[in-house]
C-alpha positions in Angstrom: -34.5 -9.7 41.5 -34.0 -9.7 37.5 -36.0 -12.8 36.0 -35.0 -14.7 33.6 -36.8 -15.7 30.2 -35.3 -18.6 27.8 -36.2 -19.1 24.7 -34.7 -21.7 21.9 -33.7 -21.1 18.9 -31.5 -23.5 16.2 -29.7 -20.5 15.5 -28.2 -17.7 17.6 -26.4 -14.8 16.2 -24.1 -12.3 18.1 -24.5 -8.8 15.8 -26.7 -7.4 13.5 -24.1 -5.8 11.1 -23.9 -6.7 7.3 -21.9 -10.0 8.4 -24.7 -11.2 11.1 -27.3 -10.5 8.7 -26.0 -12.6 6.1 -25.9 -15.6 8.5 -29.6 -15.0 9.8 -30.1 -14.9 5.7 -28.5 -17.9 5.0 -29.6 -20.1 7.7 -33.1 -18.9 7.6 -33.4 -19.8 3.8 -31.9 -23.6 5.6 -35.4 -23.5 7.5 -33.5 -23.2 11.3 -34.9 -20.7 13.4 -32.7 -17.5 14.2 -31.9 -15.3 16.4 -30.2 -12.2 16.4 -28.5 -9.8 19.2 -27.7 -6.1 18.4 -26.5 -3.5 21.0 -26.1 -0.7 18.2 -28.0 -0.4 15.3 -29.2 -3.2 12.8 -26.6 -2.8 9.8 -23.4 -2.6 12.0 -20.6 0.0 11.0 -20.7 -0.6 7.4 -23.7 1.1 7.5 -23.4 4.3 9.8 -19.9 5.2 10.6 -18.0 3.0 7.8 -18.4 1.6 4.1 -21.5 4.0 3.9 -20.8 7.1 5.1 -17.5 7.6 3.9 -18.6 5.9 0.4 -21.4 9.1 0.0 -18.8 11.4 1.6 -16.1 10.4 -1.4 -18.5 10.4 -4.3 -19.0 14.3 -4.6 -15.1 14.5 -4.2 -14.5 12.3 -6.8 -17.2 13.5 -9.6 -15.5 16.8 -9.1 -12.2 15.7 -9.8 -13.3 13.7 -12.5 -15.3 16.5 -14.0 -11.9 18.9 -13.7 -10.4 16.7 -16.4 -12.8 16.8 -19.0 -12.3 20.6 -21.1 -16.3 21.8 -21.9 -16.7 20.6 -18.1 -14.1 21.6 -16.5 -14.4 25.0 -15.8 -17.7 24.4 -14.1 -16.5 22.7 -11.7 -14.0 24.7 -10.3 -15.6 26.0 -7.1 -15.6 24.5 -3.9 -17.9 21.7 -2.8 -21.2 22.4 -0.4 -19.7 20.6 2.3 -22.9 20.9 3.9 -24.9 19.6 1.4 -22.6 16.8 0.9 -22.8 15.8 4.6 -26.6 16.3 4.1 -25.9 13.3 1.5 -24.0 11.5 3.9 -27.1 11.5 6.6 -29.4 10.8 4.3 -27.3 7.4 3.6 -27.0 6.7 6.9 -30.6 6.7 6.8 -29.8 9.6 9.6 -28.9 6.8 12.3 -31.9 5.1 12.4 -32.3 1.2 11.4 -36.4 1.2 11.3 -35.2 -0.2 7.4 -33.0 -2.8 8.2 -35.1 -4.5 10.9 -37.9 -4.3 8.4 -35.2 -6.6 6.0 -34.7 -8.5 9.3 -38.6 -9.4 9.8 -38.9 -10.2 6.3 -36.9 -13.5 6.4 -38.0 -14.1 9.5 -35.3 -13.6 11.9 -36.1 -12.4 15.4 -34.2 -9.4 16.7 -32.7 -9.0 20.4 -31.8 -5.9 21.3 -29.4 -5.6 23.9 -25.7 -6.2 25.2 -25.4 -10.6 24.0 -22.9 -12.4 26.0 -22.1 -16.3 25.7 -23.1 -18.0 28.7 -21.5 -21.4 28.5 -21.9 -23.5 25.4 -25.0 -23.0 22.9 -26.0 -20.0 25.5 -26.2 -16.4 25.0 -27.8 -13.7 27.6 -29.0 -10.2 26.7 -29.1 -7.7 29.1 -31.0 -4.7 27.6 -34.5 -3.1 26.8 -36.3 -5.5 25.0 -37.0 -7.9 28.4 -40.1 -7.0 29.8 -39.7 -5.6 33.4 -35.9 -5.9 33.2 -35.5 -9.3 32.3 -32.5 -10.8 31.3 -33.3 -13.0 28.1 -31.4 -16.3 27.7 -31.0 -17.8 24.6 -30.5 -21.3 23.7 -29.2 -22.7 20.7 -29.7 -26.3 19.4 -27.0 -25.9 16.5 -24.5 -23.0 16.3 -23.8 -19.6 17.6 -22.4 -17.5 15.8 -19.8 -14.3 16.7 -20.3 -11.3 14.0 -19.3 -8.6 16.2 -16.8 -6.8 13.9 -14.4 -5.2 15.4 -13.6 -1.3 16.5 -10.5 1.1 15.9 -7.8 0.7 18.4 -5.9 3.4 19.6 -2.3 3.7 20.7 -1.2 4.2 24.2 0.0 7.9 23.8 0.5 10.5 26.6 -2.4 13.0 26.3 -4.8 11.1 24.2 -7.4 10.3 26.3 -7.8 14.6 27.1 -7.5 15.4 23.4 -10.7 13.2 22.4 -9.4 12.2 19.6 -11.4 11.1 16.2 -11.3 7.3 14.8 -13.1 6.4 11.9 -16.6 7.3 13.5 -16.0 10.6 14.2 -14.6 11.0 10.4 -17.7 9.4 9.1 -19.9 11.3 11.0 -19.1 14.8 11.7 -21.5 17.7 11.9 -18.9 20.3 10.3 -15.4 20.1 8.5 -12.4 21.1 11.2 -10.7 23.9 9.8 -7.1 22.0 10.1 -6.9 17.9 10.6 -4.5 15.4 11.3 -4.7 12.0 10.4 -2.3 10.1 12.2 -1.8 6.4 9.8 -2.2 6.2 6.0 -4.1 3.1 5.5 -7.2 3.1 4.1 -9.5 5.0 6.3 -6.5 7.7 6.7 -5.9 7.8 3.0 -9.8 8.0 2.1 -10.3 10.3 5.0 -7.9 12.9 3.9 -9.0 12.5 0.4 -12.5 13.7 2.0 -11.7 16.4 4.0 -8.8 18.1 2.4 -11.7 18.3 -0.8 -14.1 19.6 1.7 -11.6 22.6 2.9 -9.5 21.1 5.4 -5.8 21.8 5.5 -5.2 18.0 6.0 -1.2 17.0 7.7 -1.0 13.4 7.2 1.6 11.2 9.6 2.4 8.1 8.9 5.1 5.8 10.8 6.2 4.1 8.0 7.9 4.4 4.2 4.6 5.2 2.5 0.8 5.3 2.4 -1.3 2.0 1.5 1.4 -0.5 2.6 -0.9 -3.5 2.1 -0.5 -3.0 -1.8 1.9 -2.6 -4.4 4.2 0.2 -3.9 3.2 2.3 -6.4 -0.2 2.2 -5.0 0.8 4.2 -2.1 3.1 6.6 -3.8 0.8 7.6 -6.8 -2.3 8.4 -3.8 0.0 10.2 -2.0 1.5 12.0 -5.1 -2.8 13.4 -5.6 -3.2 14.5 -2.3 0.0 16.9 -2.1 -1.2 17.9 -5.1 -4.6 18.8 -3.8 -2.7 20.5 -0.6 -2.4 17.9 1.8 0.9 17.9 4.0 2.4 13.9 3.7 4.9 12.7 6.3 6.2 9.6 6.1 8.7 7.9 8.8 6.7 10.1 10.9 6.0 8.9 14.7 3.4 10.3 16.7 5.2 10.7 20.4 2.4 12.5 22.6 -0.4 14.9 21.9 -2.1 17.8 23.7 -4.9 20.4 23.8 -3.8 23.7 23.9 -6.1 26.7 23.9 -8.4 24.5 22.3 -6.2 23.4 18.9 -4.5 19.8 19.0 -1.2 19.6 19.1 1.1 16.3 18.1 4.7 15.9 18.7 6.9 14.3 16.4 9.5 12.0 17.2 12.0 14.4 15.6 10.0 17.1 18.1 8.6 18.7 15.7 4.8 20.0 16.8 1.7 20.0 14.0 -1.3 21.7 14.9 -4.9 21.1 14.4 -8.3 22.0 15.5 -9.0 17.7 15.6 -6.8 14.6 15.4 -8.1 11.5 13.6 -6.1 8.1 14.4 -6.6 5.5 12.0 -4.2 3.0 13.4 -5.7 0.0 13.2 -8.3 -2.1 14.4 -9.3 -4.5 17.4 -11.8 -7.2 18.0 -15.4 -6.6 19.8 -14.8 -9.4 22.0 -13.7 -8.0 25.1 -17.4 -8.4 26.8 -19.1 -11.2 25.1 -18.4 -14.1 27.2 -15.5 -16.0 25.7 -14.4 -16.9 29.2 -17.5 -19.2 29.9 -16.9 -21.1 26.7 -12.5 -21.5 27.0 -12.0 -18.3 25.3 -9.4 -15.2 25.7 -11.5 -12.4 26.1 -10.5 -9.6 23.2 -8.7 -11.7 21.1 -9.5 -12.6 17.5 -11.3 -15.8 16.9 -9.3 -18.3 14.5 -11.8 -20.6 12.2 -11.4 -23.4 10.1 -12.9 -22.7 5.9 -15.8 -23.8 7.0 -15.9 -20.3 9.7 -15.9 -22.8 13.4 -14.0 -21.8 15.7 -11.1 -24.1 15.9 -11.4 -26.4 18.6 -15.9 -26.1 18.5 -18.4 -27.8 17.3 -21.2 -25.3 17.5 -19.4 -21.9 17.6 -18.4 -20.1 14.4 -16.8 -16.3 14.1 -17.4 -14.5 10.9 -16.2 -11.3 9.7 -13.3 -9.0 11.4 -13.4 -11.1 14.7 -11.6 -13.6 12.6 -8.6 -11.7 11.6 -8.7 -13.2 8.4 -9.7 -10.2 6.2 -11.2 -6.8 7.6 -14.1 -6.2 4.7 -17.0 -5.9 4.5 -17.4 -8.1 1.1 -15.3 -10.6 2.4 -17.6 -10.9 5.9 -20.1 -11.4 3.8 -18.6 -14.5 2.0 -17.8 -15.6 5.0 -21.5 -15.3 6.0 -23.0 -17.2 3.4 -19.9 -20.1 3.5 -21.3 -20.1 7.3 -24.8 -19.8 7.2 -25.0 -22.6 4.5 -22.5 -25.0 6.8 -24.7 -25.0 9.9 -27.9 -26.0 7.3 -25.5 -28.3 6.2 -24.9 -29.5 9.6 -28.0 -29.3 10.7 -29.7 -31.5 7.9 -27.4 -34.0 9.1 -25.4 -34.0 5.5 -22.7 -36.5 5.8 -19.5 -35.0 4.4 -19.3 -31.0 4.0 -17.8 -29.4 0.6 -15.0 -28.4 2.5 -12.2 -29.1 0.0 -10.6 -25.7 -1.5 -13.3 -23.9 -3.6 -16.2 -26.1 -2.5 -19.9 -24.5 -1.1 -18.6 -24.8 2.4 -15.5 -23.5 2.4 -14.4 -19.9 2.4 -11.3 -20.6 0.4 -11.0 -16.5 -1.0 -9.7 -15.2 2.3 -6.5 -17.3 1.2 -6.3 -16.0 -2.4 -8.8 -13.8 -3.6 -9.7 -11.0 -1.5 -10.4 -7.9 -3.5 -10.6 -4.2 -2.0 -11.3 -0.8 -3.3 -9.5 2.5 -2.1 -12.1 5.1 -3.0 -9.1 8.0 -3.2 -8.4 10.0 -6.6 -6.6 8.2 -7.9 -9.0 4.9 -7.1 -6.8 2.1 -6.0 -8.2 -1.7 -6.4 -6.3 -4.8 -6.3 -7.4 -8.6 -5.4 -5.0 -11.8 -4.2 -1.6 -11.4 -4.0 0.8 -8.4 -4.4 4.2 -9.7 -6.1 5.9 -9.3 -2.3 3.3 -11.8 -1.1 3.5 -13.9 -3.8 7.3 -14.2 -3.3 7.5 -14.6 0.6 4.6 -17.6 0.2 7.1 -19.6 -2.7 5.5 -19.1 -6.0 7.8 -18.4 -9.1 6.4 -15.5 -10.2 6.6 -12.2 -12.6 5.1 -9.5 -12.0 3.7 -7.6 -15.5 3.3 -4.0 -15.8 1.2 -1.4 -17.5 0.9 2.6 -17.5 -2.7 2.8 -17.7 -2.4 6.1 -19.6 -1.3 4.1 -22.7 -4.6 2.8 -23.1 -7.2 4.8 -25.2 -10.4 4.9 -22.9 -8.1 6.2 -20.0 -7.5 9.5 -22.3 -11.2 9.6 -23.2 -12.0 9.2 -19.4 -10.1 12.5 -18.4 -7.1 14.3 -19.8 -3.8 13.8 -18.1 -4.8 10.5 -16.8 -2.6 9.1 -14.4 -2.7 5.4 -13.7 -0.9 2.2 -13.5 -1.7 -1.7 -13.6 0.1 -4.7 -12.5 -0.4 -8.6 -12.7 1.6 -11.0 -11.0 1.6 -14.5 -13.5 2.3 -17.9 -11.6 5.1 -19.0 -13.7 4.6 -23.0 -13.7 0.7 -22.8 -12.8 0.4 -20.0 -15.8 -2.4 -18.3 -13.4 -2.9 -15.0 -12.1 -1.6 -14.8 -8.5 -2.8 -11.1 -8.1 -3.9 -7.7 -9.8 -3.2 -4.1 -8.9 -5.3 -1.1 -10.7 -3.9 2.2 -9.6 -6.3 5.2 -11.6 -9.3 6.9 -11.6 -12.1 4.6 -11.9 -10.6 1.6 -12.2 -12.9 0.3 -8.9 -15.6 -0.7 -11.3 -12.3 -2.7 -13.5 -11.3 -5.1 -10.5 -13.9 -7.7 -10.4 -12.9 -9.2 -13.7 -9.6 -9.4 -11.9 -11.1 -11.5 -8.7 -12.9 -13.6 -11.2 -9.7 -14.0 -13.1 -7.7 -14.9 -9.5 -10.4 -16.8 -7.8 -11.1 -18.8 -11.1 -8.0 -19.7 -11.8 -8.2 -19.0 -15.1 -4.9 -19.7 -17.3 -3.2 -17.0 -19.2 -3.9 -18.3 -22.4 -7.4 -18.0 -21.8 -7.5 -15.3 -20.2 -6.0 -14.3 -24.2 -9.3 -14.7 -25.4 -11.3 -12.3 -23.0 -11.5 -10.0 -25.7 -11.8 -6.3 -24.1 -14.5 -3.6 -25.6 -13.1 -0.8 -27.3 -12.2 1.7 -26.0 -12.2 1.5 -22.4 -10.2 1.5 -19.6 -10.7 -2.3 -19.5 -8.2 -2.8 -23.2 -5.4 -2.4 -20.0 -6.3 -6.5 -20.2 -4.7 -6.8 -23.6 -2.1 -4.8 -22.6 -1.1 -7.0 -19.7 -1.0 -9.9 -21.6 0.8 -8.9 -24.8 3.5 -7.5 -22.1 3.5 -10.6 -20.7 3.3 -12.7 -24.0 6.5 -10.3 -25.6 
């Protein structure tokens, strides 16, 4: 018979990604005692098979392309990559799957680690089954203030004839891949199938991208999509759009995937990037009123609505699937339950205030490391339109601006700010252009500061750099 151990905590937190950690952080430096539960590895998927990986697997691919634009450098470039030394790279920032450094982080602010599978248990109660009970035993842990869900969320596949017998990749595999497949298809052109394709196809892949829809990046501005997609058939990757997916197949060990309009592609692996779906099938939901597997909706202040004690940070929110942005929400969390805890009267939960995680709603910024680098934050002018505002949207071809030539000849690029018309704010900016990640986080404090245009007039840009596309925005919008 399995014993049971209890043990009370203040805190109790369900993962041990970036997200989880940031809560431990958080409530730790409030002076409440925390516990967290891990199944995987201490640093989550934005550490092993996600941000990480595919971060060191892209930076080699983009340094080259870089380098091919600059004559004097240029030609010494013009071989292909070490693809084995760049997935060498890749292990060594995966810290080669082992998270002996992270639970080091984790001792040091004094959080204690679980390991095993955490389930809730009824309310303020989590069980871990796993190896860390003595003798078997189950662990039970209490928790006098909050629990908290960080479980991220995994890729969800579609229900296709075949797929189960071709083994297909997801984002994992991609990530983590002992050797480059000859021929791949990506099936979706979000952002793992867009940075995915970027990757291989530069690694020696003949890369056939299918996508169901009009065009790749569909969460952004058009032009996003079409000036990514534009680089990779450049590079030699096959682009389909309006391109379903009706079965695949392994035969004679290649993949094969069968169009809608029949056609077949063939492979030697298939990635799907098609989305993703909560980790809360298994964690107990059901003993606390909960639909197992769905996403957990929250209030600002990250509480489950409908709780008390139970907050949900990160993707098993739904409210947006990044990393960054898990880890606001982390810190808007953590900081609530001190809050809470302390007894504090009346939370800053009013838009903008410490306790309320009012970005998701207007200011989430995201990178797509591709060549060309796409990076926008808040609303695309689309958005902005279906939620009421009046708005314009301003645009600029980033090639007219003089550090784009001195970053690499025949720059390609384009920039777009959507203006509030009556609040005279930013809504949202679009970069589309090598390099202009490192440009977007003047945008998000532009968007999430609310800073009027005619201020904004007075952010004088260096010369010459990419970042003059700022003056060129406004003096388009000015006339």
């Amino acid at each position: 018979m399995t014993e049971t151990e209890t043990i009370a905590y203040d805190v109790v937190v369900l993962g041990a990604g970036p997200v989880g950690e940031n809560v431990a952080d958080r409530t730790r430096a409030a002076g409440l005692s925390t516990a967290i539960v891990e199944s995987e590895l201490v640093g989550g998927e934005c550490s092993y098979w996600a941000c990480m990986p595919s971060k060191a697997l892209l930076r080699p691919v983009i340094a080259r392309a870089d380098a091919r634009r600059l004559p004097g450098l240029s030609q010494a470039v013009r071989g292909s990559l070490d693809a084995a030394a760049v997935l060498a790279r890749r292990d060594e920032y995966t810290s080669h799957w082992h998270d002996d450094g992270q639970v080091r982080w984790l001792d040091g602010i004094g959080a204690d680690l679980h390991r095993g599978h955490g389930r809730l248990a009824g309310p303020r109660t989590v069980t871990v089954d796993g190896p860390d009970g003595p003798d078997g035993t189950r662990r039970t842990l209490t928790a006098r203030h909050a629990v908290a869900v960080c479980t991220g969320s995994r890729a969800q596949l579609p229900d296709l004839p075949g797929l189960d017998a071709v083994k297909p990749w997801t984002s994992r595999e991609a990530t983590s891949a002992e050797q480059v497949p000859g021929r791949l298809i990506i099936v979706g052109g979000g952002v793992v199938g867009t940075e995915m394709a970027t990757v291989y196809q530069a690694l020696g892949s003949q890369v056939t991208v299918l996508v169901r829809g009009k065009g790749l990046l569909p969460r952004m501005e058009p032009f996003a999509g079409e000036l990514v997609a534009d680089a990779l058939t450049e590079a030699g990757a096959d682009i389909r759009t309006g391109t379903a997916v009706e079965s695949v197949a392994r035969e004679n060990g290649a993949v094969v995937a069968v169009t809608g309009n029949g056609d077949r592609v063939e492979a030697d692996e298939v990635l799907f990037a098609t989305g993703r779906a909560p980790r809360t099938d298994d964690i107990g939901l059901e003993t606390v009123g909960l639909e197992p597997g769905s996403w957990l909706p929250v209030d600002d202040s990250l509480r489950v609505q409908g709780s008390t004690w139970l907050y949900a940070c990160g993707d098993v929110n739904h409210r947006a699937l990044l990393t960054h942005q898990g880890k606001y929400q982390a810190r808007i969390a953590g900081d609530a339950i001190g809050a809470r805890a302390a007894g504090v009267p009346l939370l800053e939960t009013d838009p903008w205030g410490a306790h309320a995680a009012t970005a998701d709603h207007h200011a989430v910024p995201q990178v797509v490391f591709t060549d060309p680098e796409a990076a926008a934050v808040g609303l695309s002018l689309a958005e902005a339109e279906q939620a009421g505002h009046r708005v314009r949207a301003v645009d600029v071809d980033l090639s007219s601006v003089a550090g784009a030539g001195l970053y690499g000849d025949g720059y390609r690029g384009r920039a777009r700010m959507v203006v509030d018309l009556d609040a005279e704010i930013l809504r949202g900016v679009t970069f589309v252009g090598p390099g202009v990640g490192e440009l977007l986080h003047s945008a998000s404090v532009a968007v999430a500061g609310q800073v009027p245009v005619n201020r904004l007039w007075h952010a004088v840009p260096s010369y010459p750099t990419i970042s003059e596309v700022w003056l060129r925005l406004l003096e388009a919008y000015r006339g």
